[in-house]
C-alpha positions in Angstrom: 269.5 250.4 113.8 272.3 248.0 114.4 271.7 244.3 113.4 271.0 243.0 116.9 268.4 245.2 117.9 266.7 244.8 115.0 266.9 240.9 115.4 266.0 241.5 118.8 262.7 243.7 117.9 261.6 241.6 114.7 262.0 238.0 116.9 259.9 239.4 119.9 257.0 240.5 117.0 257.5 236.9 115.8 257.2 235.5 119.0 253.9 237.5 120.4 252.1 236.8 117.3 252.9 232.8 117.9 252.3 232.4 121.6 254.6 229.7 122.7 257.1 229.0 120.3 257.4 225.0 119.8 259.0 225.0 116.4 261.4 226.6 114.1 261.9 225.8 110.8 264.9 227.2 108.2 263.4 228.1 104.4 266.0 228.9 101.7 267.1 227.6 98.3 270.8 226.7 97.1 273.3 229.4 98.7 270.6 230.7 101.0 269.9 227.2 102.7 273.1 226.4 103.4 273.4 229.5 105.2 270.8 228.4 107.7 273.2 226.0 108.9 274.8 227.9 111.7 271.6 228.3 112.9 269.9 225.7 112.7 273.3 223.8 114.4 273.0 226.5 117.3 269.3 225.6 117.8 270.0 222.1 117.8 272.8 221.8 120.3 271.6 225.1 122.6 267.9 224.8 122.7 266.2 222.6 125.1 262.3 223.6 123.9 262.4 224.7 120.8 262.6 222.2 117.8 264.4 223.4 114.8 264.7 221.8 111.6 266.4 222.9 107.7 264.3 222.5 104.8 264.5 223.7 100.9 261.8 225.5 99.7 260.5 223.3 97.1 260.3 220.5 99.4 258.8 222.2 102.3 256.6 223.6 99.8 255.3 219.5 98.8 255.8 217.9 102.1 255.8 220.2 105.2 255.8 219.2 108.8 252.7 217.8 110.0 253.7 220.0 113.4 253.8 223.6 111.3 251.1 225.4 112.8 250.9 229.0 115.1 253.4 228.0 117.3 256.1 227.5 114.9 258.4 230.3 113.6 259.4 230.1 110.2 262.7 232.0 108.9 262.7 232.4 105.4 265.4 233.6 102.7 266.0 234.9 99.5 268.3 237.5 97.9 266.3 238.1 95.0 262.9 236.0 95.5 263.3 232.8 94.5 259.8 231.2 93.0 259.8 228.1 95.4 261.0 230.0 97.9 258.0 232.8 98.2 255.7 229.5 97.9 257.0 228.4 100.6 256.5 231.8 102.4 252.5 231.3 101.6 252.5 228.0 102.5 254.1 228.8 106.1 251.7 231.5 106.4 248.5 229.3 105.4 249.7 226.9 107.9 249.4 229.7 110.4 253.3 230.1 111.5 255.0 233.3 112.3 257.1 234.4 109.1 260.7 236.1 109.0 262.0 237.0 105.7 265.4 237.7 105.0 266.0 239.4 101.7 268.5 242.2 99.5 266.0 242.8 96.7 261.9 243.5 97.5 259.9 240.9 96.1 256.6 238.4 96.5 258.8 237.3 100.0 258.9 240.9 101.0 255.1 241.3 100.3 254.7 237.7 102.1 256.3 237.4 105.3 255.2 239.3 108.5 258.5 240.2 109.5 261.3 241.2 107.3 265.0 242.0 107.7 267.3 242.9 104.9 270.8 241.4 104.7 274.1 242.3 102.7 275.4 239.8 99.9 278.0 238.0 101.2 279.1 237.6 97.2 280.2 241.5 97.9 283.6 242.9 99.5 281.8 245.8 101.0 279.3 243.8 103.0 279.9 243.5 106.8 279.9 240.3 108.0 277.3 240.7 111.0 274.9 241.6 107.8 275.3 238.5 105.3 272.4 235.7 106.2 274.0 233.7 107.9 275.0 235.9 110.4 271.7 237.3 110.6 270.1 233.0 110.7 272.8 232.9 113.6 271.3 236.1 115.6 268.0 234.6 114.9 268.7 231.7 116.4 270.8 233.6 119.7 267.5 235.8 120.4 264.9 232.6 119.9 266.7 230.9 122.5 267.2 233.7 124.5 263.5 234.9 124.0 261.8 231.8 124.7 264.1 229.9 127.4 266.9 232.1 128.3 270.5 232.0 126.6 273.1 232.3 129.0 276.0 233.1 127.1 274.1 236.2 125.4 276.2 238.9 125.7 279.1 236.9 124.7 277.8 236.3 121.7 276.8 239.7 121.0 280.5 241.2 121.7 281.6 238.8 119.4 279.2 240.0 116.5 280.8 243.4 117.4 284.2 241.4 116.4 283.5 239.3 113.8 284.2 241.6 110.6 287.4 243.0 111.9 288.7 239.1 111.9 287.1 238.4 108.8 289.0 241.3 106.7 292.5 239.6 108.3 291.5 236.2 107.1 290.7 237.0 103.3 294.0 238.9 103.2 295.7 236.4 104.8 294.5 233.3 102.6 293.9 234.8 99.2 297.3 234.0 98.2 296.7 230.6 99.5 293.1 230.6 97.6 295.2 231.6 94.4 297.7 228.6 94.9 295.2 226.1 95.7 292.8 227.3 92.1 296.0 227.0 89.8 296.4 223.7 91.2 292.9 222.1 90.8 292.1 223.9 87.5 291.6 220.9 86.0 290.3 218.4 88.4 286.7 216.9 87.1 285.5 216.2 90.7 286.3 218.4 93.6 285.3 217.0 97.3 284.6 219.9 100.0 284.6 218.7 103.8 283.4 220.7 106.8 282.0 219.8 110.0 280.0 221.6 112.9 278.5 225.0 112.1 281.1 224.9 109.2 279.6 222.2 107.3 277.0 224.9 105.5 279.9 226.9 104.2 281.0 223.5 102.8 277.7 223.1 101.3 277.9 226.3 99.8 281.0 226.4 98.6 280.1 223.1 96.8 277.3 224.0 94.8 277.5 227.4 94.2 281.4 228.1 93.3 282.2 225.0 92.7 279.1 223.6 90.9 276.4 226.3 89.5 279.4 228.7 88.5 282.4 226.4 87.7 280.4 223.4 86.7 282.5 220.8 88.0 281.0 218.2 90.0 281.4 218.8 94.1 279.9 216.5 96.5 279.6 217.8 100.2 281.3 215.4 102.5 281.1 215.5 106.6 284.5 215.5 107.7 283.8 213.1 110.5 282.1 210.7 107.2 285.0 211.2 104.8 286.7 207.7 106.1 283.1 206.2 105.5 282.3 206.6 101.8 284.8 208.2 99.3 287.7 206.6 101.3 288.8 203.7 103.1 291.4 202.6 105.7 295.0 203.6 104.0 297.8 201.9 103.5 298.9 200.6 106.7 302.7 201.1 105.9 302.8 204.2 105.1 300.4 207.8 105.6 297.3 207.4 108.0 295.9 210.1 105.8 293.7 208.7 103.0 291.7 211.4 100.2 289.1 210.2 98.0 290.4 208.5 94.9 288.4 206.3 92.3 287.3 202.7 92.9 290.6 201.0 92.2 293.9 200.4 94.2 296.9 202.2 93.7 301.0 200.9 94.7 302.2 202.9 97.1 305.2 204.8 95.6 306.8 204.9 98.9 306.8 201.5 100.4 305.5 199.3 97.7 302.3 198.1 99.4 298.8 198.2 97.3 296.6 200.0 99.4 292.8 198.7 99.6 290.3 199.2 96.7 288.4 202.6 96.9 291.5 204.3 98.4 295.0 205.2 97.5 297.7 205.8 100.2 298.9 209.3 100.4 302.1 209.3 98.9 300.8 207.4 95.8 297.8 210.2 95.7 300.0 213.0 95.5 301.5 211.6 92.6 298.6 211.0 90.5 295.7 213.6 91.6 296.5 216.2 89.0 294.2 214.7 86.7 291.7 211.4 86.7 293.2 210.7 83.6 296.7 210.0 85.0 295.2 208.2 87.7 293.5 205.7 85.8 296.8 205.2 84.0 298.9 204.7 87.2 296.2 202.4 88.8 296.1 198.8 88.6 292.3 196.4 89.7 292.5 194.6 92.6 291.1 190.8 92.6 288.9 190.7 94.6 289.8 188.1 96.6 292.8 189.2 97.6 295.2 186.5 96.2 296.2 188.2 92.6 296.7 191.5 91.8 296.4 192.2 88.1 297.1 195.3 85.9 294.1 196.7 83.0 296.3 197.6 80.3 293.8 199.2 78.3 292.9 201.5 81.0 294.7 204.3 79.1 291.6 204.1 76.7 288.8 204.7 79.5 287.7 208.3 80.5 286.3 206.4 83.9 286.5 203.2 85.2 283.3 201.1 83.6 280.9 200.1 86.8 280.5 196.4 85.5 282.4 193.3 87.7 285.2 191.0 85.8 287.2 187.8 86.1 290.5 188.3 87.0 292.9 187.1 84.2 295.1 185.1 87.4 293.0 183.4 89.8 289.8 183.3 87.7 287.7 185.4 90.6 285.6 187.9 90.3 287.1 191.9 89.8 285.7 194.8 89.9 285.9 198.0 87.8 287.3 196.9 84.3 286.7 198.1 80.6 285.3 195.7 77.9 288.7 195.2 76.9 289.7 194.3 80.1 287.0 191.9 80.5 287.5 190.0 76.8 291.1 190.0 78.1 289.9 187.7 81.4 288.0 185.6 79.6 289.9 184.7 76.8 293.3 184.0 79.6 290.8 181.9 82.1 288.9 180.3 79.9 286.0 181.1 82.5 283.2 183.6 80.9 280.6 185.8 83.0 277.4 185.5 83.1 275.6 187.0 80.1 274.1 190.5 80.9 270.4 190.9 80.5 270.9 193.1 77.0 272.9 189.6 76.1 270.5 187.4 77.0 267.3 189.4 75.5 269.6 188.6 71.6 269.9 185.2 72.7 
């Protein structure tokens, strides 16, 4: 049976055994909630009845939705059942809710959910794309809102299914090389931001804490692209790139036009200079006073793995700095004449 009609069959089950559908709620763990994403963004953008909402399964499993109840559907995934995961099947079925499992290998979720559909590992070459879970949590989400309040830009959609590996095989051969490149040249980074946005943003997610995190073990926060500018970075350098990346808390001189570009941020062309390695960039960077009027250079940064979160004086103006080592900071006080307060650990001895 091709993947639509069964999609088609299992939702109609799903919905007949929950009378009006009000609700539908996304289960999975790790990889497999992330790609829930699609369809949960679908839902929320193309549905005009039908509330839909992500959860992981160990949290729906403490705190689910007061609203779960027979008229809400509940989509639920694992490859290889997950523990939390097949709670959180029983708990959606306790609740009364209509279940759809998603699984590759049979296990308590199989003997759990009332309606089951099995998908294709997207960690495998041979899988076709209209078959991993989140192509399947996308048809889901096509056929609920077609089932329940009319979609009407079905068939589209399903031609495109039709299309959708063909385009995949010609992107994996086309960036692979680029893939290659871009490992050799972040090897070595100890932090690793992913940005996505729209639909994308739960390949983001993925990427981050599967390949990146659980088997690299390198630390990957998910960013929204459209969030990037408020968090990790900070307006650039206004003389030179309007592209800023996220850099550690300190400012950087731009090598380009000379300008020190605002704490938290580093212009671009200063960034490619010093990315390679957090090491280097701690060396090339230089603290900021914070009020503007001094700018004054740690020179035992060289020593310090990270910047220490702890504020300073700075050694010129005598105001407070942010983001220096303890040598930095007996370096300030000793040039100023000014010394911090005492930290509570110091005033406990005192």
């Amino acid at each position: 049976m091709e993947i639509l009609d069964q999609v088609h069959e299992v939702v109609a089950n799903a919905a007949k055994g929950a009378g009006t559908v009000r609700h539908v709620v996304w289960v999975a763990a790790g990889g497999s909630n992330g790609g829930f994403y699609p369809a949960h963004y679908f839902m929320t953008h193309e549905a005009k009845t039908v509330s839909s909402q992500m959860f992981t399964s160990n949290e729906f499993v403490m705190a689910p939705p007061a609203y779960l109840g027979p008229d809400t559907v509940a989509v639920i995934c694992s490859m290889r059942g997950t523990p939390e995961t097949c709670k959180a099947a029983q708990v959606a079925k306790d609740h009364g809710a209509a279940t759809i499992g998603l699984y590759v290998q049979e296990s308590l979720l199989t003997q759990t959910c009332d309606q089951l559909i099995a998908y294709e590992s997207i960690a495998l070459d041979e899988s076709r794309t209209e078959r991993v879970n989140s192509s399947v949590g996308l048809a889901l989400a096509m056929e609920l809102v077609d089932q329940t309040e009319g979609y009407a830009h079905m068939a589209e959609a399903k031609r495109a299914f039709a299309q959708v590996d063909g385009l995949y095989r010609k992107a994996v051969e086309r960036t692979t090389p680029l893939a290659a490149d871009w490992a050799k040249q972040n090897k070595d980074e100890r932090v690793i931001y992913v940005m996505g946005s729209g639909p994308a943003y739960g390949s983001a997610y993925i990427f981050s804490i599967c390949n990146i995190e659980e088997m690299l073990q390198i630390a990957s926060p998910t960013i929204n692209s459209c969030e990037v500018f408020h968090g990790p970075s900070r307006p650039p350098c206004s003389s030179c790139s309007p592209w800023v990346a996220p850099a550690p808390r300190t400012s950087v001189p731009c090598a380009s036009c000379s300008a020190t570009a605002a704490r938290r941020s580093m212009c671009w062309t200063a960034l490619t200079l010093v990315w390679a390695s957090w090491t280097q960039t701690l060396r090339s960077t230089s603290t900021t006073c914070s009020s503007r009027r001094c700018s004054t250079t740690c020179t035992c940064a060289r020593s310090v793995p990270r910047p220490a979160r702890t504020t300073t004086l700075a050694p010129t103006c005598g105001r407070l700095s942010t983001r220096r080592c303890a040598s930095g900071r007996a370096a300030a006080r000793q040039a100023t004449g000014i010394h911090e307060r005492p930290r509570p650990h110091e005033r406990r001895k005192q």
